[in-house]
N, C-alpha and C positions, 0 to 999 in steps of 0.2 A: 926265233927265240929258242936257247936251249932247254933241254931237260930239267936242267938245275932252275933255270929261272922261274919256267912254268910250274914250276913246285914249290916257290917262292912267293907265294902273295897273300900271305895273315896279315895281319896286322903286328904280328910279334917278329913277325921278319923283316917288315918294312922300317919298324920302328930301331931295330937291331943296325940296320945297314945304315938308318939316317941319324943314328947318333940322339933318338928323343924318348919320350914315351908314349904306351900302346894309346895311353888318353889322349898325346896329343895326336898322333895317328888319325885316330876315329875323330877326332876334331879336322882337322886339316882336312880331312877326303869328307867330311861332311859339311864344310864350307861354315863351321864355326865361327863366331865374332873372338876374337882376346888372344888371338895367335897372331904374333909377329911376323911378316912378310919374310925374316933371317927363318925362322922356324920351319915355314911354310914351302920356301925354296929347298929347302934341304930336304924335305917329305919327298917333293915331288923330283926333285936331283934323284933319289933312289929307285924311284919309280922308271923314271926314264932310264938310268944307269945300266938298270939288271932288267929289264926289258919286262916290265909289268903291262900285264895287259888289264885295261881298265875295266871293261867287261868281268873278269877273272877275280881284280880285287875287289869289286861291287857286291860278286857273288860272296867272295870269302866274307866280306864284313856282314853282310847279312846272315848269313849263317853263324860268325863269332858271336854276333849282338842278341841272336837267340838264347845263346849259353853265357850271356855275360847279366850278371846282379849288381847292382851301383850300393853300396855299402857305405854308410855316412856313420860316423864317430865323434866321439869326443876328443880329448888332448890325449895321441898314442903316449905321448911320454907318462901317462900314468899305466902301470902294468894293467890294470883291472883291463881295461881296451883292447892290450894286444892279447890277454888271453882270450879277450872275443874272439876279435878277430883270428886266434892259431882255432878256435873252436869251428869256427864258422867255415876255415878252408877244410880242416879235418873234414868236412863234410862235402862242399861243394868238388871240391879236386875230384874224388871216384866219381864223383856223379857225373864229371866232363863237364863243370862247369867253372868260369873264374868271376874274379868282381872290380869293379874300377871303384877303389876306396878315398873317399875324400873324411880330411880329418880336421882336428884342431877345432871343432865348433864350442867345444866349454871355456877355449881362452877367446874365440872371437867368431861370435852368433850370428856375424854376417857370413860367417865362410859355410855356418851350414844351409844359407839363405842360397847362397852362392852356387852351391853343390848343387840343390834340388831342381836350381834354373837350366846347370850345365847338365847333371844326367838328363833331365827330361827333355831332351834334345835327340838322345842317340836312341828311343825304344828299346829299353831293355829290357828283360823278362819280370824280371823285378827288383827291389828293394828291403834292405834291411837296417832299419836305424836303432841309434845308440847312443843319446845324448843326454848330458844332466841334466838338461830346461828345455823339454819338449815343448811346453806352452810357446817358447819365443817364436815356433814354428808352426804354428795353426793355421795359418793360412795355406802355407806350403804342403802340409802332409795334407789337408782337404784336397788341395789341386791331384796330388796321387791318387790319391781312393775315389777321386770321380772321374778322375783318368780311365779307371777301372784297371791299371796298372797292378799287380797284388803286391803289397806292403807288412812286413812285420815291423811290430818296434820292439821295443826291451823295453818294458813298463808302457804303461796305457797312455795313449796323447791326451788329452785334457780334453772332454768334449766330444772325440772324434773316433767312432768306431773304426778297429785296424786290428787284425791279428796282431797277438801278441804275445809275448815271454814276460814273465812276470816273477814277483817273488814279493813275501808279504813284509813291507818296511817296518811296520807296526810291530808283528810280530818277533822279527826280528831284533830289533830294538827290545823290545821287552824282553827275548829271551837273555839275553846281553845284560843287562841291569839287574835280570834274576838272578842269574849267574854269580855276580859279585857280591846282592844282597844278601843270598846265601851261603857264600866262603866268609860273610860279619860284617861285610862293607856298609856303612850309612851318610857317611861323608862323599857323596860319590859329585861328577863334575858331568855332564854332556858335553863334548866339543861337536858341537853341529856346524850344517852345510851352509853353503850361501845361503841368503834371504831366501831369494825367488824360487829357492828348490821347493818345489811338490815333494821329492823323496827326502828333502831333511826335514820339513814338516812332520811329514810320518815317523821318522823317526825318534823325533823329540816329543810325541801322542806314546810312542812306545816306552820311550822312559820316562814319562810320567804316569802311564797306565801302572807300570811295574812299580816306581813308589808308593802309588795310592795303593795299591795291593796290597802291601808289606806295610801298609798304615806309619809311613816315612812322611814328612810332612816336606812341599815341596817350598823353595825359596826360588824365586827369578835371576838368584846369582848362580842357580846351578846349572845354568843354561849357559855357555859362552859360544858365540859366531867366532868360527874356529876355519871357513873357508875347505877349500876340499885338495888343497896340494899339500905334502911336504914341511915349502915355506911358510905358508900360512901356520900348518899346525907347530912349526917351532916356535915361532916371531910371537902366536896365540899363547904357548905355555910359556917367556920368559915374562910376558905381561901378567900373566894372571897367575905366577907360582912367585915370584920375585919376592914380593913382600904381603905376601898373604900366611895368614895366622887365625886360627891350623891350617893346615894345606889339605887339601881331599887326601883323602887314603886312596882312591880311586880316579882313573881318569877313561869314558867311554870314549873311542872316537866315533866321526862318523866315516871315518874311511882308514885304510891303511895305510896311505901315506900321509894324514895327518898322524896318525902312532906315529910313525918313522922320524916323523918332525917334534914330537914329543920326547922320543926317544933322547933326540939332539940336544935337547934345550934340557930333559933332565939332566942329562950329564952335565953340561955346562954348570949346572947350579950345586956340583954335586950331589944328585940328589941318588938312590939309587932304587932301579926295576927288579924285583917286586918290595923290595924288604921296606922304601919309602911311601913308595906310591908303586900301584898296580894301575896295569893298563890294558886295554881290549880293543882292539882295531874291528872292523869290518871290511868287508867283501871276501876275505879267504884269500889273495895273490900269493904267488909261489913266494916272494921275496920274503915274506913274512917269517917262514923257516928261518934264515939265516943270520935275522936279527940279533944281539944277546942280550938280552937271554930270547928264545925263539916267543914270537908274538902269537900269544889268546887272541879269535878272532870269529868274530859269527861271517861262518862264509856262505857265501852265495854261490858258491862256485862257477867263476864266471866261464872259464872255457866249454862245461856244459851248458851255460846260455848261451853263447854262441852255435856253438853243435844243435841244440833245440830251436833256434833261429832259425839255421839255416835250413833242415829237416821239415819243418814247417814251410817254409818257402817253398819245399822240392814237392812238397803234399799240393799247397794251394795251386802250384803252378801245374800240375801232372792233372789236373781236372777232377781231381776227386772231394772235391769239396766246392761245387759253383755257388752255393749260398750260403748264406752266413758269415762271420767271423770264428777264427781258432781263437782257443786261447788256453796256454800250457804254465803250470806255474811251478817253478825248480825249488823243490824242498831245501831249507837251509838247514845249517848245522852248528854249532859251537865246535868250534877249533882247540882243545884245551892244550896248552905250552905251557911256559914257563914264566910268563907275566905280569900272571898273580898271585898272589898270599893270601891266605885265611887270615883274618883280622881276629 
């Protein structure tokens, strides 16, 4: 075997020369179920090719799987995710470490089902989760945390002691309705989360705490299930701004890409940001800037939850904390843009 080859045996080489990826890699040499016999030929074609010696790659993957964390998300197509995720490698990279990321569990709950069955195959050092409906996964994050595997989540599992990142939804929320109550707003609308969310709950506890505050007396129609993409929050504002008389002065959302989707649909109605109606997103995503006029927004700043995710990972796993649970809670803020008007 040459020089070059014998220098040749990660898993990001292997996976490089056979045309796949590093996950299917560490599946394939791991004798995983759900790989295709085309997939699995062509691992092992590069292995033979460039002259791997199996001892040699056994070694490297053991040593990779030391430094590698399994990272479970929600839908990356929503920015809030990937600035986790840019927050999370911000951290793990200098520390020599990477993550095998599985995504898409808030469009489809089986796939974080799914993830939890596939990492917990390859022993990794740990985990970091980040999903809208952690309850749908209770079974699954118990199996980690008696694994004794260490596990962060980004908001609390339901039931289920785990390190975690956190930020207060309540609070939040209220400061967000303060905000408006205070520039005169009393016509205001909540566009809240899916049903089953724990975190749109809290958040609609927040905007009601903050009307009873301000002695605003609250009505069930100012609540409308407004979903947590985009489309939702457009398709949500042409239904509920169409033919309605008065129109809120105010629209809260519960996320930023529901703004974005409100955004859409006021125009369409002509209606216009702020001088119609005012509007205030949540989570803080970069994208929000660039809106027009630029989006009010109670941020959470999510790329610093990710960074304190991972930071936390690097704590529990380095042995300086064998007992107990962490738990780190990221101050939020009011965003003030150009999205609302003093009434």
């Amino acid at each position: 075997m040459s020089e070059q080859s014998a220098k040749l045996h990660t898993a990001k080489d292997i996976a490089l020369l056979s045309g796949v990826s590093r996950t299917t890699v560490f599946a394939v040499l791991k004798g995983k179920p759900g790989v295709s016999e085309k997939t699995r030929e062509k691992v092992y074609a590069a292995l033979r090719d460039h002259g791997f010696q199996s001892g040699l790659v056994q070694k490297s993957l053991v040593a990779e799987l030391s430094k590698m964390v399994g990272v479970v998300v929600g839908n990356i197509s929503n920015p809030f995710y990937t600035e986790v995720i840019s927050g999370i490698n911000a951290v793990l990279g200098p520390a020599g470490f990477h993550h095998l990321l599985h995504h898409g569990t808030d469009v489809d709950p089986q796939r974080g089902i799914a993830a939890f069955e596939s990492l917990g195959a390859y022993g990794l050092r740990g985990y970091i989760m980040a999903a809208g409906e952690m309850e749908r996964y209770e079974e699954h994050i118990r199996k980690v945390v008696e694994s004794g595997r260490p596990l962060v989540t980004i908001m609390k599992a339901p039931g289920i002691p785990t390190h975690v990142v956190s930020f207060d939804n309540r609070a939040c929320s209220r400061d967000a309705t303060d905000y408006l109550i205070n520039r005169g707003h009393r016509r205001i609308t909540c566009l809240t989360g899916p049903a089953r969310s724990a975190t749109a709950k809290e958040r609609v506890l927040g905007f009601v705490e903050s009307l009873v505050a301000h002695e605003i007396e609250f009505h069930e129609s100012m609540v409308v299930r407004a979903g947590d993409t985009s489309a939702e929050g457009y398709a949500t504002t042409l239904e509920l701004l169409r033919d309605r008389k008065p129109l809120p002065t105010a629209l809260v959302c519960c996320n930023d890409l529901v703004a974005i989707g409100v955004y859409k649909a006021l125009h369409e109605l002509g209606l216009r940001i702020p001088d119609d109606i005012s509007v205030v997103g949540f989570d803080g995503i970069e994208l929000g800037e660039v809106l027009g006029p630029p989006l009010t927004t109670l941020s959470i700043f999510p790329r610093k939850i990710g960074e304190s995710a991972a930071e936390m990972l690097l704590e529990v796993t380095s042995g300086k904390h064998p007992r107990g649970f962490l738990e780190h809670v990221v101050k939020h803020a009011l965003i003030e843009r150009e999205s609302v008007r003093s009434v």
